[in-house]
C-alpha positions in Angstrom: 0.0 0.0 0.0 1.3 3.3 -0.8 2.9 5.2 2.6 0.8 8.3 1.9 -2.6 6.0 2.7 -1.0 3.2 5.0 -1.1 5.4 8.0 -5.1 6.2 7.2 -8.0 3.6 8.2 -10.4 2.7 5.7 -13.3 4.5 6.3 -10.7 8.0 5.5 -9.8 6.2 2.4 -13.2 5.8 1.2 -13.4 9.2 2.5 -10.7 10.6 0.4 -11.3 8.2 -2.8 -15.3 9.6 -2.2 -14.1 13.4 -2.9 -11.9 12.7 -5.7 -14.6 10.5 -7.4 -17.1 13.6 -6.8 -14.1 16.2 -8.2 -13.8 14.0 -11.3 -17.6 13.9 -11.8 -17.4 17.6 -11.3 -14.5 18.2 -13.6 -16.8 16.4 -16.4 -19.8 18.7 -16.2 -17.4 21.2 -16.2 -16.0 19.9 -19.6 -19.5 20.7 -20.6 -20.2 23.8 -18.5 -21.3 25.8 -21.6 -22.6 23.1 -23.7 -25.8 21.4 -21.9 -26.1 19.2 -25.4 -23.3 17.7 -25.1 -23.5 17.2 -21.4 -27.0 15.5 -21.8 -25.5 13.2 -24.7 -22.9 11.6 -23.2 -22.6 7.6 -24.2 -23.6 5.4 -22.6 -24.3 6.6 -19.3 -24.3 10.2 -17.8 -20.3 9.4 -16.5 -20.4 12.9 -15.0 -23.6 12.4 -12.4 -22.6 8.5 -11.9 -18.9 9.9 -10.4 -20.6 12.2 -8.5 -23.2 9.9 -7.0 -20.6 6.9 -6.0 -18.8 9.9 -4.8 -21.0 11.0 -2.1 -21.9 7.4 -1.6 -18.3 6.7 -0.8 -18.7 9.6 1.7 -21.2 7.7 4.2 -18.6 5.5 6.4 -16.4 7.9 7.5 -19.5 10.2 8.6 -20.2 7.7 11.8 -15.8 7.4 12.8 -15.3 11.4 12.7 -13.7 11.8 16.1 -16.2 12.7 18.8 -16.8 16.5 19.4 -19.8 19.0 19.7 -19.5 19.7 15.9 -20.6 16.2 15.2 -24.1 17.4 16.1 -24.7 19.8 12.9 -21.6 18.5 10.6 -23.1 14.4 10.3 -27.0 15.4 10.0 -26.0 18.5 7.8 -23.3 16.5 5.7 -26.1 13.4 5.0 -28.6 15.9 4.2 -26.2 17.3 1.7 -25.3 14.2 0.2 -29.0 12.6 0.0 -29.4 16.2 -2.0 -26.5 15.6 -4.5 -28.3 12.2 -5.2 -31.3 13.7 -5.6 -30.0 16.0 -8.1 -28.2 13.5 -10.0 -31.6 11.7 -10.3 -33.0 15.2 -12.1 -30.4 15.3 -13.8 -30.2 11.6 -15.2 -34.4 12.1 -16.4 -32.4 15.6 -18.1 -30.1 13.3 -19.9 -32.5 10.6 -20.9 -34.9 13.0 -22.9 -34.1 13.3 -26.6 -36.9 14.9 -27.4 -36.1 18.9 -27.1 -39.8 19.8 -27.0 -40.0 17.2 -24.2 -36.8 18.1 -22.5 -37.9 21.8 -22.2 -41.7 21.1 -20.9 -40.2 18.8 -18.5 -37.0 21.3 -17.1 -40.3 24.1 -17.2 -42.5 22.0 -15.1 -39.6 21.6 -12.5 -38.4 24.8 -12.0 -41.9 25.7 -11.8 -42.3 23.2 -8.8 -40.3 24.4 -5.7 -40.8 21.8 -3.6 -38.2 19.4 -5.9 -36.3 22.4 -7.3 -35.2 24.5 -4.7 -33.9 21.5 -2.6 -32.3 19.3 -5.0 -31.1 22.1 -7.4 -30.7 25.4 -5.4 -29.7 24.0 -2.0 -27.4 21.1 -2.7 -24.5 22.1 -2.7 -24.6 24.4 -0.3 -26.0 21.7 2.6 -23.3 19.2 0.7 -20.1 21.9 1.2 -21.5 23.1 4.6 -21.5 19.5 5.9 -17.9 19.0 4.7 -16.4 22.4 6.2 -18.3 21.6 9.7 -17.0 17.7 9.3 -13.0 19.5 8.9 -14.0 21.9 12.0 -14.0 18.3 14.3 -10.3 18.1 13.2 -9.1 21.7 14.0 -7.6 20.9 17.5 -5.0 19.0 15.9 -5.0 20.0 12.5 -5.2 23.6 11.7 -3.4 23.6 8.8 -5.6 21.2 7.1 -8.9 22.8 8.9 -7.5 25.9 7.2 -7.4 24.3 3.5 -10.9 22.8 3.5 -11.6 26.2 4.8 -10.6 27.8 1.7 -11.2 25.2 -0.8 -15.2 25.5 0.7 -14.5 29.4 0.0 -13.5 28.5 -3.5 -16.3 26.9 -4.3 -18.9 29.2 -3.1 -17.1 32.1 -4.2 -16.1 30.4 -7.8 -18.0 28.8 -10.2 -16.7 26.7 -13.5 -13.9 25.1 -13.3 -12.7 27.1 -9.8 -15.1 24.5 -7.9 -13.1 22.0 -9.5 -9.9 23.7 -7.7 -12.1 24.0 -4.5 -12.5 20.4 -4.5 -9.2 19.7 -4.9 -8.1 21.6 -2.0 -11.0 20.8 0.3 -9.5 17.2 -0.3 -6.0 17.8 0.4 -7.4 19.2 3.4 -9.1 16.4 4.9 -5.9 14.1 3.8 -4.0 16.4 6.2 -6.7 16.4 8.8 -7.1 12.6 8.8 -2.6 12.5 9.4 -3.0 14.8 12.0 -5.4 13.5 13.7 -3.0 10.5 14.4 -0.5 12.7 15.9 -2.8 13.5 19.1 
């Protein structure tokens, strides 16, 4: 095993493998970022949503072995919730990418936008719940680890601030982050 992972459990590389998968899924609508044909006709799956979803899904163990602390109480509920919203929008998004039919595609994207109660959470709010879950997760950590605290810190800055292919640096930073966390954390 490689000596940057053998000193993590498995759970933190799950953890770890879970963000990259995401960033790579992210990286790929990003590819696309300005052309929503080509996003919705990728072959033979929708790669970029299917990264993203085994992404968060890699996510889950670690949530239960963060080390015990007061920020557990809003970072686990608050990090789920954000990752049962990322699934949800890659559902929307995989009905988006199975319509061919452009007449059908736009009555369909109309009707959902038009219907808050599946819009605003899965589409507006994702994110947002998905990154705030994350940062609070790194807070656990800062005790130990300030310099790594710091770097999800900013890489959750990048991504709220950015947009495009910065989230795609945000990702990569708030990953590096928790990889230093996660060392730290050893050292107490």
């Amino acid at each position: 095993m490689n000596k940057y992972l053998k000193k993590l459990n498995q759970n933190e590389i799950l953890f770890l493998l879970g963000l990259f998968t995401y960033t790579v899924g992210q990286y790929l609508i990003f590819i696309y970022f300005n052309d929503l044909e080509k996003l919705h006709n990728q072959e033979p799956i929708d790669f970029s949503h299917w990264l993203m979803i085994f992404g968060v899904l890699l996510l889950i163990p670690q949530i239960g072995n963060f080390p015990k602390s007061r920020w557990n109480y809003i970072s686990s509920p608050t990090l789920i919730l954000g990752i049962g919203l990322i699934i949800g929008m890659c559902v929307l998004d995989f009905v988006f990418w199975s319509l061919k039919e452009p007449e059908l595609k736009r009555q369909v994207s109309e009707h959902l936008i038009n219907t808050p109660e599946i819009w605003k959470p899965f589409m507006k709010f994702n994110g947002l719940l998905f990154n705030l879950g994350l940062l609070t997760s790194s807070f656990i950590y800062y005790k130990n680890s300030k310099t790594g605290t710091l770097l999800v810190l900013i890489g959750t800055l990048v991504i709220y601030i950015g947009g495009g292919w910065v989230n795609v640096l945000g990702y990569i930073i708030l990953t590096i982050g928790f990889y230093i966390n996660f060392i730290n954390s050893r050292k107490s």
